[in-house]
N, C-alpha and C positions, 0 to 999 in steps of 0.2 A: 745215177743208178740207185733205185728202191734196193735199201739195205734195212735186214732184220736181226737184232744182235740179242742173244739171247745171254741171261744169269742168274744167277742163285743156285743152281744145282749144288749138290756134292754130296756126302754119306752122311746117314742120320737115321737113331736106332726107332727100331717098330715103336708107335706112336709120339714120335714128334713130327715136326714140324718143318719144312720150308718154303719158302717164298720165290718164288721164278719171277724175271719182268724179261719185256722183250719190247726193245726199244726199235721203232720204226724212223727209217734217215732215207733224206733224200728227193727226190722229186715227186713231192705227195697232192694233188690237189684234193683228196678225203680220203677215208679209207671206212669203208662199209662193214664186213666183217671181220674180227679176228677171233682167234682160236689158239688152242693148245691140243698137238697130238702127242703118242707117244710110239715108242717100239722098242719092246723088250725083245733078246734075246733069242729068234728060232721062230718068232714072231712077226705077225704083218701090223703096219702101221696103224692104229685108230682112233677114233676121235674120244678124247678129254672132256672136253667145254668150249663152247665158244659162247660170242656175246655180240649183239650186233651193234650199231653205234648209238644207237635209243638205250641199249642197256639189256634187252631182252636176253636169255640164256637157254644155254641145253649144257646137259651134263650126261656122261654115259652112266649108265645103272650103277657101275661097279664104284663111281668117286661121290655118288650124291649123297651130301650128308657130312660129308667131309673135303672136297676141295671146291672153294670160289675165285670165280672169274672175276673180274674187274678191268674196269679202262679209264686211264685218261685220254680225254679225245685232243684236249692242249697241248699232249705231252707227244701223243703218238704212239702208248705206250700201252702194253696191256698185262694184266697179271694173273698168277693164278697160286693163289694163298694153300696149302695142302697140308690138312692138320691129320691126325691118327693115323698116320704111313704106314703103310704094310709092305713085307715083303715084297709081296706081287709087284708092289707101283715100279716098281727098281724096272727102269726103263731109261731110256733114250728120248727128254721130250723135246720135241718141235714145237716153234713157233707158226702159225698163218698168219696171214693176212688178206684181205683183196684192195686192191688199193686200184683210185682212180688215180691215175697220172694224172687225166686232163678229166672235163665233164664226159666226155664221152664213152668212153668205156674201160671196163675194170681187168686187171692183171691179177694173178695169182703167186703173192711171194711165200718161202720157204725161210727161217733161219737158219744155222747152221746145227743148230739142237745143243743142249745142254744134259749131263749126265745125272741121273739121281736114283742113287743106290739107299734101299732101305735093308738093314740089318737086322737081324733074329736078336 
């Protein structure tokens, strides 16, 4: 089973710094897209950044400028570097993926999210 473990979260004041990685396990034969969503508080889920496996990226308006995406494609792993944190970020983020099990067609995995509280 395609497992996605997500880390780095946890509290840190308005303009620092954390690093999230989310480690992809399991029965991979590649994995296309991954991503970082998030969901704060009273809020609907939405997209962060993703990256595709060429490296290509999108970022939502509100993190461009201050958080990057990254992957290792050897590792399985993907990151998302978030410098000058703001309040707002203070969410709930999810990992994505699409992963090919096999050549033929792709799945859509979920981690189980990691918590990341920014402070005034």
């Amino acid at each position: 089973q395609v497992q996605l473990v997500e880390s780095g979260g946890g509290l840190v004041q308005a303009g620092g710094s954390l690093r999230l990685s989310c480690a992809a396990s399991g029965s991979i034969f590649s994995i296309n897209r991954m991503g970082w969503y998030r969901q704060a508080p009273g809020k609907q889920r939405e997209l962060v950044a993703r990256i595709t496996r060429s490296g290509s990226t999108n970022y939502a308006d509100s993190v461009k400028g201050r958080f990057t995406i990254s992957r290792d494609n050897a590792k399985n792993t993907v990151y998302l570097q978030m410098n000058s944190l703001k309040p707002e970020d203070t969410a709930v983020y999810y990992c994505n993926a699409d992963i090919f099990p096999t050549v033929l067609s792709a799945m859509d995995y979920w981690g189980k999210g990691t918590l990341v509280t920014v402070s005034s």
